[in-house]
Backbone as numpy.savetxt, mean C-alpha at the origin, in Angstrom:
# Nx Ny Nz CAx CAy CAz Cx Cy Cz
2.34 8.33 22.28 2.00 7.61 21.05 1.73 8.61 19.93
2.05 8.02 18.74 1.73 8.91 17.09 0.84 8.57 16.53
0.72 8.86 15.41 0.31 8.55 14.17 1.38 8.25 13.42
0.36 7.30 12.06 0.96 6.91 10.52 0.43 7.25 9.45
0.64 8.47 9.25 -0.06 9.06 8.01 0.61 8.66 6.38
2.08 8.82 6.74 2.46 8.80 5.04 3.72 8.55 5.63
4.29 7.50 4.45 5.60 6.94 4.30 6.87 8.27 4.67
6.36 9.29 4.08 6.94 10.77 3.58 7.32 11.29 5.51
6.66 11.06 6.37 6.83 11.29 7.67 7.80 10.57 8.64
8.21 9.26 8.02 9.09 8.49 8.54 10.65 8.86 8.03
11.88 9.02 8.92 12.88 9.03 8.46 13.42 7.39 8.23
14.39 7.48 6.90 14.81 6.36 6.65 15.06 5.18 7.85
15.49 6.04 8.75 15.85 4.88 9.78 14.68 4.02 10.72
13.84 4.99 10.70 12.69 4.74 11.16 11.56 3.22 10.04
12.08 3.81 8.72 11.22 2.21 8.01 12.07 1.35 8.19
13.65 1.66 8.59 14.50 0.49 8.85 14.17 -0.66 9.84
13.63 0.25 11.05 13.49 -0.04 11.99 12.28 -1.08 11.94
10.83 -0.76 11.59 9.76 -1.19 10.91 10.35 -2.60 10.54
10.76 -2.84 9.46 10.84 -3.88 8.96 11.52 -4.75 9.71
12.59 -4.39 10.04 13.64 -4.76 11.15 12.44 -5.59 11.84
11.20 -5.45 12.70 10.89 -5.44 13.66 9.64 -6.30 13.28
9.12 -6.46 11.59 7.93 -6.96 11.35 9.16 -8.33 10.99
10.00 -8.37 10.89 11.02 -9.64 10.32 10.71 -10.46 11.82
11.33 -9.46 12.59 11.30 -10.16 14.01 9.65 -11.10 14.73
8.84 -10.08 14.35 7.52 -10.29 14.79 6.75 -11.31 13.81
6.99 -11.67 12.75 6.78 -12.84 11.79 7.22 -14.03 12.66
8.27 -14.06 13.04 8.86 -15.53 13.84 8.37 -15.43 15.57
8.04 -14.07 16.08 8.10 -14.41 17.37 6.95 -13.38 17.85
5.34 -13.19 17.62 4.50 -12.08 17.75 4.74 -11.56 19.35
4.55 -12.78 20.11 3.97 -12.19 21.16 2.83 -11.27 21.77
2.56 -10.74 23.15 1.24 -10.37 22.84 1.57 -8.56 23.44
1.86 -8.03 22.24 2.92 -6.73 22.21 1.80 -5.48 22.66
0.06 -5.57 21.77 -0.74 -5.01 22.05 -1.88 -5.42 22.78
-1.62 -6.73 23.82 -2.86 -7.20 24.76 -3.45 -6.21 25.42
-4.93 -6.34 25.58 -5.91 -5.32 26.32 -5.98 -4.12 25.37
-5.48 -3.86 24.20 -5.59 -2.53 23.68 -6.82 -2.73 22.82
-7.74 -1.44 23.14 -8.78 -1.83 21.75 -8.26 -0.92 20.78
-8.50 -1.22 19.34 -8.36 -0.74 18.27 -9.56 -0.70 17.28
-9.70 0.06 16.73 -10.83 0.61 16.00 -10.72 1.03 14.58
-10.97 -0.49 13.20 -10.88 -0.03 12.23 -12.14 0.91 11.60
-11.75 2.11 11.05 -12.70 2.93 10.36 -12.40 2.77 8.78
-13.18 1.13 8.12 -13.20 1.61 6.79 -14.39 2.18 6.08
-13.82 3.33 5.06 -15.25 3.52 4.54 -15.29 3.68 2.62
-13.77 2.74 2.83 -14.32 2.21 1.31 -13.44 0.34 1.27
-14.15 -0.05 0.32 -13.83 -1.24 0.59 -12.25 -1.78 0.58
-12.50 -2.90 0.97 -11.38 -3.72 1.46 -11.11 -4.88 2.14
-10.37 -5.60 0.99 -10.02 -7.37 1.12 -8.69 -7.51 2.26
-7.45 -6.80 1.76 -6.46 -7.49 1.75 -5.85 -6.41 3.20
-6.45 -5.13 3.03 -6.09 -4.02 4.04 -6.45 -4.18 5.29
-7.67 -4.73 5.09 -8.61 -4.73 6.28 -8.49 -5.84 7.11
-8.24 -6.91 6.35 -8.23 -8.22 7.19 -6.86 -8.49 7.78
-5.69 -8.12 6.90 -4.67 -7.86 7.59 -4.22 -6.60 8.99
-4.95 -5.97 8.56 -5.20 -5.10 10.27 -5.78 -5.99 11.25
-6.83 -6.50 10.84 -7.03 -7.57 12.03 -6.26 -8.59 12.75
-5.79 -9.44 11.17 -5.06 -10.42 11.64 -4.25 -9.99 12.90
-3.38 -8.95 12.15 -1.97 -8.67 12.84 -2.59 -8.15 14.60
-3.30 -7.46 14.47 -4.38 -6.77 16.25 -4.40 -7.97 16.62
-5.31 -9.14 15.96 -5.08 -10.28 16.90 -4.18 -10.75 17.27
-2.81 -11.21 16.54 -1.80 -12.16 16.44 -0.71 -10.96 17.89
-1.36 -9.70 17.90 -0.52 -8.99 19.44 -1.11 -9.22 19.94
-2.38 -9.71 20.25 -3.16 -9.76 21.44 -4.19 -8.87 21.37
-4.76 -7.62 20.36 -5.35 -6.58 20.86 -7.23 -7.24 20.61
-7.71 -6.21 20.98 -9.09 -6.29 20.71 -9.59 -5.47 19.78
-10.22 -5.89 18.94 -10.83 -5.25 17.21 -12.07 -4.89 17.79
-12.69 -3.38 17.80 -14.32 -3.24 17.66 -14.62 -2.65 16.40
-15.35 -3.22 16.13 -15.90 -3.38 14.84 -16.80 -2.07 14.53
-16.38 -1.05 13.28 -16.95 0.01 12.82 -17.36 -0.18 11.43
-18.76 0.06 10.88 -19.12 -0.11 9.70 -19.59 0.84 9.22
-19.39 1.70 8.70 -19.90 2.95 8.04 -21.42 2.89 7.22
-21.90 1.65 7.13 -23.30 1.30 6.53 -24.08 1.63 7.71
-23.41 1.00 8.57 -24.57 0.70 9.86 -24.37 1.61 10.88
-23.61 2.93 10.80 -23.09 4.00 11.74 -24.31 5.18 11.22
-24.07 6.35 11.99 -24.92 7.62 12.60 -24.37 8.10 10.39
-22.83 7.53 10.05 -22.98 8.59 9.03 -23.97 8.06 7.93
-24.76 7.30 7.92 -26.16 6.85 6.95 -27.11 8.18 7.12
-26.99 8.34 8.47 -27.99 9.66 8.56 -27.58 11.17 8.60
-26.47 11.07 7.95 -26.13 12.35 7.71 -25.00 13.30 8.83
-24.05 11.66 9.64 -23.30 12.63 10.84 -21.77 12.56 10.08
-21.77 14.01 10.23 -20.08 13.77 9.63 -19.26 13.41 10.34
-18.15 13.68 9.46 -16.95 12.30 9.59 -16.28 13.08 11.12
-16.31 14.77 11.09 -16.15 15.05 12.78 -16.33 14.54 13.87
-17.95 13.85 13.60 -18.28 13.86 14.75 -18.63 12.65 14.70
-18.47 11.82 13.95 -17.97 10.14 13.94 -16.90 10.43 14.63
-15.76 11.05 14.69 -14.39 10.70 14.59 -14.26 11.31 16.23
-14.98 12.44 17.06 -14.80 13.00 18.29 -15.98 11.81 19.09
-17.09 10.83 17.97 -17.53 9.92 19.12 -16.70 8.83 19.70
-15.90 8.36 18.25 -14.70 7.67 18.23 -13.84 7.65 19.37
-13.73 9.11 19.49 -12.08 9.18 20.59 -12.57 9.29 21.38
-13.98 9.59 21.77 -14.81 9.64 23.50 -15.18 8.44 23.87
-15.25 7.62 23.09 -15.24 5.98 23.45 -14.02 5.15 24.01
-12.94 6.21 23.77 -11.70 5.45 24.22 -10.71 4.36 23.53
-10.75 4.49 22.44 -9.59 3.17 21.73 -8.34 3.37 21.75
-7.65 2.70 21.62 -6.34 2.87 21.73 -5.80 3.48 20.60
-6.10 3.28 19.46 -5.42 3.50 18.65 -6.68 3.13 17.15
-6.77 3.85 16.23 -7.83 3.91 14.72 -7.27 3.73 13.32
-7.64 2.71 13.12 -6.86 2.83 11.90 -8.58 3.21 10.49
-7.68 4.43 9.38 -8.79 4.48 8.61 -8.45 4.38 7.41
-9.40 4.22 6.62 -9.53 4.38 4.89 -10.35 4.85 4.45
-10.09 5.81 3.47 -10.95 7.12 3.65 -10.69 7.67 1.93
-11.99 7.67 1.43 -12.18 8.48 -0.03 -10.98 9.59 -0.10
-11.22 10.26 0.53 -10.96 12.21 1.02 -9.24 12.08 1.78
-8.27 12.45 0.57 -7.21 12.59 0.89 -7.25 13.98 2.32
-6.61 13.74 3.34 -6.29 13.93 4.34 -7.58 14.11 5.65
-8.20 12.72 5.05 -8.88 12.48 6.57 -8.40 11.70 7.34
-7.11 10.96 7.22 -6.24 10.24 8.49 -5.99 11.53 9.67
-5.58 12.69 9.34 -5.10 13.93 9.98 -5.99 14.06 10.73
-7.22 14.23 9.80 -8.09 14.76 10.43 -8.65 14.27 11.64
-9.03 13.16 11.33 -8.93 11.98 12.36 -8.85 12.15 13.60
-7.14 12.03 13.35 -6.34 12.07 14.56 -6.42 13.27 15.09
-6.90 14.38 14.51 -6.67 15.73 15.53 -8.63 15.43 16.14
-9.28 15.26 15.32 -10.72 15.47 15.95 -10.85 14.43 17.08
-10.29 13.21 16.86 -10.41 11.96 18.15 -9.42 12.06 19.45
-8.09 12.53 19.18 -7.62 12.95 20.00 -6.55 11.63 20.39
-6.69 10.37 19.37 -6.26 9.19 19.41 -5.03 8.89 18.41
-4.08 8.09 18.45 -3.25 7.69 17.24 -3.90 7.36 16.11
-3.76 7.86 14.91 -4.49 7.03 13.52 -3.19 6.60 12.81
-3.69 5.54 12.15 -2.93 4.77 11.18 -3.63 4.78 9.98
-2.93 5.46 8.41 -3.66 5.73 7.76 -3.72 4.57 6.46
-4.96 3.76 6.46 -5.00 2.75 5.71 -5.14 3.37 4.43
-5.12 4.01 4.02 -5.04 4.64 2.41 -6.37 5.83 2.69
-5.81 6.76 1.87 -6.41 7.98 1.68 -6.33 8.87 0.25
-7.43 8.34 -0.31 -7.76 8.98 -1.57 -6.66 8.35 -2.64
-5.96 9.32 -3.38 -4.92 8.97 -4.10 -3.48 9.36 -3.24
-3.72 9.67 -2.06 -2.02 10.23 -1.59 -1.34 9.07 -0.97
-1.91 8.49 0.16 -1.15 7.51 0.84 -1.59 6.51 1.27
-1.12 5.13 1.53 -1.08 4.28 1.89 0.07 3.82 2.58
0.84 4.38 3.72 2.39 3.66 3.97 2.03 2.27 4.64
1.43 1.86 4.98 1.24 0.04 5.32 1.56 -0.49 4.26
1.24 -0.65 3.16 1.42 -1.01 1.94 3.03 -0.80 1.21
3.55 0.27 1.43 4.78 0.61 1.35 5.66 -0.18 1.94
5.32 -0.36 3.37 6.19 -1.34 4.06 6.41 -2.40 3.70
5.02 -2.89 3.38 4.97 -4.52 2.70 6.02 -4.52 1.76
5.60 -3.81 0.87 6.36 -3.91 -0.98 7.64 -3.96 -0.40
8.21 -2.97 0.14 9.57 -2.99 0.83 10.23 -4.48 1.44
9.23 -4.72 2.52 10.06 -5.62 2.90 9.82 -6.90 2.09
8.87 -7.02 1.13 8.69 -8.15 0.10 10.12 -8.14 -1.17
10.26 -7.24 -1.02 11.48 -6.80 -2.33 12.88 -7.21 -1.12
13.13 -6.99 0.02 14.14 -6.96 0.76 14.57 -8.51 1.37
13.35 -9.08 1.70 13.03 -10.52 1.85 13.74 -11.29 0.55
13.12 -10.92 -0.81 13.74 -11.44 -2.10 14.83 -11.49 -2.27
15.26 -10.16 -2.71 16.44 -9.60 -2.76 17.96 -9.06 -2.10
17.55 -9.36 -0.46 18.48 -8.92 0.51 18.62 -7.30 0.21
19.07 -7.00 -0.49 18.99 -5.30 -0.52 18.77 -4.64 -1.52
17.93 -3.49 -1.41 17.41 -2.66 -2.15 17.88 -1.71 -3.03
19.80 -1.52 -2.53 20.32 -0.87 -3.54 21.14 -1.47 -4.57
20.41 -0.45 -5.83 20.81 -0.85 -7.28 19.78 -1.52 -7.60
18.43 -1.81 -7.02 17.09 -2.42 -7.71 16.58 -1.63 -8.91
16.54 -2.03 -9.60 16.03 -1.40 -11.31 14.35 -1.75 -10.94
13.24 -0.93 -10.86 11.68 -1.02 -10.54 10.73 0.25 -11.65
10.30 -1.27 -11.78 9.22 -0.40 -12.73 8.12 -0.53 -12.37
7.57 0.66 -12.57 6.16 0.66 -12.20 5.18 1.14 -13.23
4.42 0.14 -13.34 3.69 0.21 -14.40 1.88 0.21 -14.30
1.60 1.59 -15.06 0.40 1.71 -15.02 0.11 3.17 -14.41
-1.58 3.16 -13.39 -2.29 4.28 -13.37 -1.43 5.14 -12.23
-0.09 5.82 -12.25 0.60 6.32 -11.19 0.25 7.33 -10.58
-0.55 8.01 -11.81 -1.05 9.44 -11.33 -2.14 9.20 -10.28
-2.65 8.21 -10.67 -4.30 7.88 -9.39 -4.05 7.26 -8.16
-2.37 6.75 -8.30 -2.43 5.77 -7.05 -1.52 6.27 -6.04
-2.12 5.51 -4.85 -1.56 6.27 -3.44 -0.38 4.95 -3.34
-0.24 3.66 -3.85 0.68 2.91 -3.82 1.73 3.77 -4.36
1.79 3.43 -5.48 3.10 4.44 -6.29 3.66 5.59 -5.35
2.80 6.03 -5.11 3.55 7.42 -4.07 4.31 7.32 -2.89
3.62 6.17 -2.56 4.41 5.30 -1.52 6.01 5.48 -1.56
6.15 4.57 -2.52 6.98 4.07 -3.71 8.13 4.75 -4.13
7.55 6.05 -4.54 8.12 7.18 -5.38 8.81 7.95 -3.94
8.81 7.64 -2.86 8.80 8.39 -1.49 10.02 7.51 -0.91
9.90 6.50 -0.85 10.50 5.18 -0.48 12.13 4.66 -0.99
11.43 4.11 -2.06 12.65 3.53 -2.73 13.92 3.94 -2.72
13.68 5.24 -3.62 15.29 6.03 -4.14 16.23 6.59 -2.54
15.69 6.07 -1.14 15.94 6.56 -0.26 16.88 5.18 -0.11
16.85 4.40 -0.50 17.50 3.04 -0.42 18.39 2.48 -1.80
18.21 3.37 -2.41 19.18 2.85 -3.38 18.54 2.76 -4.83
17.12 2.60 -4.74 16.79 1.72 -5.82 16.37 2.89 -6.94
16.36 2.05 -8.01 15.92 3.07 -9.27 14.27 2.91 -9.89
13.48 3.62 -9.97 12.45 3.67 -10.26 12.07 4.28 -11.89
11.51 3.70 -12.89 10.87 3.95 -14.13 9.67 3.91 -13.95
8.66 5.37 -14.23 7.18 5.11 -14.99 7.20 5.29 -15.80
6.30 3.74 -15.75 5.76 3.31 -17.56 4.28 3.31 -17.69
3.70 4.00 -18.58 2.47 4.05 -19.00 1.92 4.77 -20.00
0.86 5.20 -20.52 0.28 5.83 -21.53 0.30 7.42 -20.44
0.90 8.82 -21.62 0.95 9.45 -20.87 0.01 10.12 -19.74
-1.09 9.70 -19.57 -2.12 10.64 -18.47 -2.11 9.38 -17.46
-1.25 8.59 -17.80 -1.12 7.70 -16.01 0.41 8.43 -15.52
1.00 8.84 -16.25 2.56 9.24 -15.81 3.05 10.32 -16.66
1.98 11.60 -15.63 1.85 13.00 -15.87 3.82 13.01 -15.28
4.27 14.24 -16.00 5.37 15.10 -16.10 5.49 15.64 -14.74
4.34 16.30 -14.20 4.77 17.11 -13.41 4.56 16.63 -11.79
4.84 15.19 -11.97 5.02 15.24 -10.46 6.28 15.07 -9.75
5.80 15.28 -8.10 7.21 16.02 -7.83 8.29 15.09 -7.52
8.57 13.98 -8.31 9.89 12.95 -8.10 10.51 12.86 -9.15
11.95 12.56 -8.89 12.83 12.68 -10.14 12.70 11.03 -10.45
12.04 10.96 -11.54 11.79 9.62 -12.02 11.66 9.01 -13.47
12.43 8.77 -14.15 12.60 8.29 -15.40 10.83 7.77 -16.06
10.58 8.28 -17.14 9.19 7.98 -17.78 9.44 7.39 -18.93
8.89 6.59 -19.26 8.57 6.17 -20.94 7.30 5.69 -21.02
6.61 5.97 -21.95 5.54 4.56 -23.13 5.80 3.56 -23.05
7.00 3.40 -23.15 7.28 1.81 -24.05 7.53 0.48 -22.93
6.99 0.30 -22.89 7.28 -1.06 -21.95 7.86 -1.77 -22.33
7.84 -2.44 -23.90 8.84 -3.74 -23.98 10.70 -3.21 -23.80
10.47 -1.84 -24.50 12.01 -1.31 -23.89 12.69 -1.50 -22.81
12.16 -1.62 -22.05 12.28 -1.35 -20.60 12.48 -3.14 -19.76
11.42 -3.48 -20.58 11.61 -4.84 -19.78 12.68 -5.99 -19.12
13.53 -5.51 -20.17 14.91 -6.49 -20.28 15.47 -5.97 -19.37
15.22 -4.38 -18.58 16.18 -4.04 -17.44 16.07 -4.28 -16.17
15.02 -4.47 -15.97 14.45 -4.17 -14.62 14.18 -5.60 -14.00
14.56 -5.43 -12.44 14.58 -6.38 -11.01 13.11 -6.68 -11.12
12.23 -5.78 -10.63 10.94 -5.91 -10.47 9.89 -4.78 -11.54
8.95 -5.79 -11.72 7.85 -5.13 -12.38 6.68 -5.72 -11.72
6.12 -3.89 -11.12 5.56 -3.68 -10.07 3.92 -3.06 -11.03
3.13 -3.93 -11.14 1.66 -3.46 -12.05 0.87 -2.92 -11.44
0.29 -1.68 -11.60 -0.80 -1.17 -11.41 -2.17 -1.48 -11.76
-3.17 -1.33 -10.86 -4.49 -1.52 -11.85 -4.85 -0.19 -12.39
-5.82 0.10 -13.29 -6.42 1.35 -13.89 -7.41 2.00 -12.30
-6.99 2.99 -12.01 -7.93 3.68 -10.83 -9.05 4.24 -11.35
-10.27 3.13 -11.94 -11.33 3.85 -12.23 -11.84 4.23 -11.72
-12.76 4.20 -10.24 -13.28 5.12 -9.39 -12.29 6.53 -9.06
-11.09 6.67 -9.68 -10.86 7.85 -9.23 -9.85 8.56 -10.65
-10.89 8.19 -11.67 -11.01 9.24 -12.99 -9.80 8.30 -14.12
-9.32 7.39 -13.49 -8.17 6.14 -14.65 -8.93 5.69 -15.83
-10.10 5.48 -15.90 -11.02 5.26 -16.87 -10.68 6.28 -18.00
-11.05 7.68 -17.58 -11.12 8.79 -18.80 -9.42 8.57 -19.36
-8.53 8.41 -18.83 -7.28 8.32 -19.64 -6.95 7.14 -20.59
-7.69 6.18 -20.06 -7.75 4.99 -20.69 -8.53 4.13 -20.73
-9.73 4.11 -21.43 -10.97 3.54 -21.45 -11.40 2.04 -21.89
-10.45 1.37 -22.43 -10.69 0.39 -22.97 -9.99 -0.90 -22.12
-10.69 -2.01 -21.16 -9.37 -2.79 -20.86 -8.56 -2.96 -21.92
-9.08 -4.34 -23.37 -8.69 -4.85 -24.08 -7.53 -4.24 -24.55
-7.18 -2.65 -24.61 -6.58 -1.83 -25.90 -5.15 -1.67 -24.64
-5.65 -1.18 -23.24 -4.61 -1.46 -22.26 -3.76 -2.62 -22.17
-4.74 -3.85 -22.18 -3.62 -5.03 -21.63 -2.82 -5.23 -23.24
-3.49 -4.76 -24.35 -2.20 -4.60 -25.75 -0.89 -4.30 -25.25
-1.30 -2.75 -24.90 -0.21 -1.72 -24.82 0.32 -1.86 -23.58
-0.13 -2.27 -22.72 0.81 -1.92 -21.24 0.64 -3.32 -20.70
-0.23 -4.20 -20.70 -0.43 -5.64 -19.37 0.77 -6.46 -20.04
0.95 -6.80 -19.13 1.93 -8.04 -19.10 1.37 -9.54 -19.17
1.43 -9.80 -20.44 0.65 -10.90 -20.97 2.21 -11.96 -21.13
2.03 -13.12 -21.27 2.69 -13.96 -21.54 3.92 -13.59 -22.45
3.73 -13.59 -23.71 4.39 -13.11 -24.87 5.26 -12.10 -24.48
4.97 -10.98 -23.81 5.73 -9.93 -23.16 6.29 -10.14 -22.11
6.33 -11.26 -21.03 7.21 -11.69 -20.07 8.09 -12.60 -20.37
8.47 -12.96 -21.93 9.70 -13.08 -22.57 11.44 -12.29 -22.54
10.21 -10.94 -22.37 11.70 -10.17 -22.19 12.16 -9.74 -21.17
11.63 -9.88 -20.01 11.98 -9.73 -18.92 13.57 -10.70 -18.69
14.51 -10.03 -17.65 15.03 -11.03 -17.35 14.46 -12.14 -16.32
15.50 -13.29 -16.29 15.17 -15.05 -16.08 14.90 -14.26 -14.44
15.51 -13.44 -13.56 15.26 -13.34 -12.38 14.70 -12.10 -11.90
13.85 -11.60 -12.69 13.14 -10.57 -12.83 11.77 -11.03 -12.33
10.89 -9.88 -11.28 10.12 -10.65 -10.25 8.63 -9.72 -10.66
7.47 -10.29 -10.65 6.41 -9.57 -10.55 5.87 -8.94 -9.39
5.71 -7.90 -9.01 4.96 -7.47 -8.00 3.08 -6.82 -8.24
2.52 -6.44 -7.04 1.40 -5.85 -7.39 0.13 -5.90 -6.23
0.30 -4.56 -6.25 -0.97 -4.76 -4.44 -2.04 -4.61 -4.52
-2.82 -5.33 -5.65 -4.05 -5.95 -5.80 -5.28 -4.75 -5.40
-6.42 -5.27 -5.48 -6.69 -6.37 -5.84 -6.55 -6.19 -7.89
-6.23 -7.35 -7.81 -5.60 -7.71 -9.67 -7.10 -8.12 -10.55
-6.55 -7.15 -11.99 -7.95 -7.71 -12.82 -6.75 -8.32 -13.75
-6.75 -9.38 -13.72 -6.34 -10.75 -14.34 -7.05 -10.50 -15.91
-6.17 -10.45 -16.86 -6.37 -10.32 -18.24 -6.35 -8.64 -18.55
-5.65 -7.58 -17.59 -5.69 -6.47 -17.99 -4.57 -6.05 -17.68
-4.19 -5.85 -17.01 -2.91 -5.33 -15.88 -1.56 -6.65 -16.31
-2.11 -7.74 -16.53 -1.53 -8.82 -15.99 -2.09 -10.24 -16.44
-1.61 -10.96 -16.96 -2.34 -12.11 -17.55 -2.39 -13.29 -16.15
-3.34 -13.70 -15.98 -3.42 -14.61 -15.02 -2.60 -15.67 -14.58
-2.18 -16.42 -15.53 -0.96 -17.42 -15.61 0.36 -16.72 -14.75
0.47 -15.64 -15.06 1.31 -14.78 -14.59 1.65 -14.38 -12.99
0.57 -14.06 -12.56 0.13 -13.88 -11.40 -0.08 -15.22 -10.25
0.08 -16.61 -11.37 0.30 -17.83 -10.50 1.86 -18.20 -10.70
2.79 -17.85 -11.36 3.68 -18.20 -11.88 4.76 -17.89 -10.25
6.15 -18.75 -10.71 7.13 -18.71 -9.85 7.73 -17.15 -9.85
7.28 -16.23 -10.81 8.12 -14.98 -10.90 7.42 -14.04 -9.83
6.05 -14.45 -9.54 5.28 -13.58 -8.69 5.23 -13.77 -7.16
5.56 -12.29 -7.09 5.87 -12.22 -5.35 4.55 -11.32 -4.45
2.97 -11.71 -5.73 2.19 -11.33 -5.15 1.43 -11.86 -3.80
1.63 -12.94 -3.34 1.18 -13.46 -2.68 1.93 -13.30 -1.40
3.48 -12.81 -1.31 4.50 -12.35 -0.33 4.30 -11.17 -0.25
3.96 -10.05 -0.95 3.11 -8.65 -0.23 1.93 -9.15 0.55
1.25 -10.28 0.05 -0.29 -9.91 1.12 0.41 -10.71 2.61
1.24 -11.69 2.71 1.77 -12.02 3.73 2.83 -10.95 4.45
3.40 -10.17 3.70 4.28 -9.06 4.86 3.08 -8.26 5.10
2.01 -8.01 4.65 1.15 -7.06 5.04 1.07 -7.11 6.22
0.72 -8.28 6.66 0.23 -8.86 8.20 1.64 -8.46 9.05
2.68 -8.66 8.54 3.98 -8.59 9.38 4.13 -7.22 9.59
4.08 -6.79 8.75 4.25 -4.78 8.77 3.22 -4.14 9.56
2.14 -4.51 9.56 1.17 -4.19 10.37 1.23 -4.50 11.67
1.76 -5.66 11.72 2.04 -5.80 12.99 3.04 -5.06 13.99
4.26 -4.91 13.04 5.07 -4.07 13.18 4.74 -2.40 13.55
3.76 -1.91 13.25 3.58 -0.52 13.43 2.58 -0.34 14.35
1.74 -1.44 14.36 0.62 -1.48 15.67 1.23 -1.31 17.03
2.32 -2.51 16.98 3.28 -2.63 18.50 4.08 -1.51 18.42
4.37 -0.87 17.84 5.29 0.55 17.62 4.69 1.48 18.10
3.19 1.73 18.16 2.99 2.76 18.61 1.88 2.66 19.50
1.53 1.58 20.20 0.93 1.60 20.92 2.16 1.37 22.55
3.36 0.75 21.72 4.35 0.95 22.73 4.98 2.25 22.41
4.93 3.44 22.32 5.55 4.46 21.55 6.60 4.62 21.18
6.91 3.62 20.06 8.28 3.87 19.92 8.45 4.57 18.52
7.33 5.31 17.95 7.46 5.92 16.32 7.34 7.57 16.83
């Protein structure tokens, strides 16, 4: 058995496979991980990450023990080591974490001695989430090449986007960041079309994929104001005029409604937000039975 640290570790054929397999496991679960315990370690919050790890552990059959970082040894000062070597001396099958501190999935997994699955880490990764978007866009669209995707908003802060930026162009698709420049710094390392201007842009693109502002992790100082943001960058009514008629909203939440994104919007027929939080469960499921049967 492995680990799932980052989208960036999987060869193409390998997320093929993934999806391939969460398509399959949507219509037919079975009980792929019965008797396995699994052990979520979150230690920052989470709606849509967390409960879909469960779901999907249950819907194979596995057993969830429950880790809370409020109510654990690290209140009193035990680090994340030796959380993580009590972890793997307890025996789980397999850990999934979320973790402030870009590359404590690794760490994890080398101190426990167990598979980790890395539920997001800092600003670098999230590939569960990747999968989703993927197979939510593939589900829509049947295939991914020649998808025009924009991504809009805090890119520099987010471990989605990177996903993304890792992902896509491996399939065909074309990727634009759009934002005010200190969300969609120059120098990162993907060849990826940038602009300001959003309404430019709008009329081209398959999907428009919204970011929220990553204020806990410094999105604030680049852009401080909601109100002056959802002007310049949210996708308010008036501005989903120019989109084209089959042009789709995306966005992996959780959503501040009137900033990013006007609410109406986010209930509307164009939004395929509610089909990421449902492949979540499928993709997850998909990578749980993958490697607790070792097949990653």
């Amino acid at each position: 058995m492995t680990s799932l640290i980052s989208i960036a570790d999987l060869a193409t054929s390998q997320i093929e496979g993934l999806l391939d397999l969460a398509s399959q496991l949507k219509q037919e679960p079975g009980d792929r991980a019965a008797g396995r315990l699994i052990v979520p370690m979150f230690f920052e919050p989470s709606t849509r990450t967390r409960m879909s790890f469960d779901i999907a552990s249950a819907r194979l059959g596995a057993n969830v023990i429950e880790f809370d970082p409020e109510t654990s040894s690290a209140v009193k000062g035990e680090s994340l080591r030796d959380t993580a070597q009590t972890v793997g001396a307890l025996g789980p099958d397999l850990i999934i974490i979320r973790h402030p501190r870009a590359g404590a999935p690794e760490a994890v997994a080398r101190w426990s001695g167990r598979p980790v699955i890395n539920g997001g880490d800092g600003r670098r990764a999230h590939p569960t989430q990747t999968l989703a978007d993927l197979l939510t866009m593939r589900a829509h669209f049947g295939d991914l090449n020649g998808l025009r995707v924009g991504i809009v908003g805090d890119i520099a802060n987010s471990r989605v986007a990177r996903g993304l930026l890792d992902s896509l162009p491996r399939f065909g698709a074309e990727i634009t960041g759009i934002g005010p420049p200190g969300f969609v710094p120059r120098d990162l390392p993907w060849d990826m079309a940038r602009t300001t201007d959003l309404d430019s842009k709008l009329g081209e693109l398959d999907v428009v994929y919204l970011l929220r502002v990553q204020k806990e992790r410094g999105g604030a100082l680049a852009y401080p104001s909601d109100a002056e943001y959802h002007t310049r960058f949210g996708l308010s009514e008036e501005r989903s005029q120019l989109m084209k008629p089959d042009c789709v909203v995306m966005h992996p939440g959780p959503i501040n409604r009137g900033v990013e994104i006007a609410g109406s919007l986010v209930d509307s027929e164009r939004s395929l937000i509610l089909d990421q939080v449902s492949a979540g469960v499928h993709v997850r499921m998909a990578v749980i039975a993958s490697i607790v049967e070792g097949l990653l």
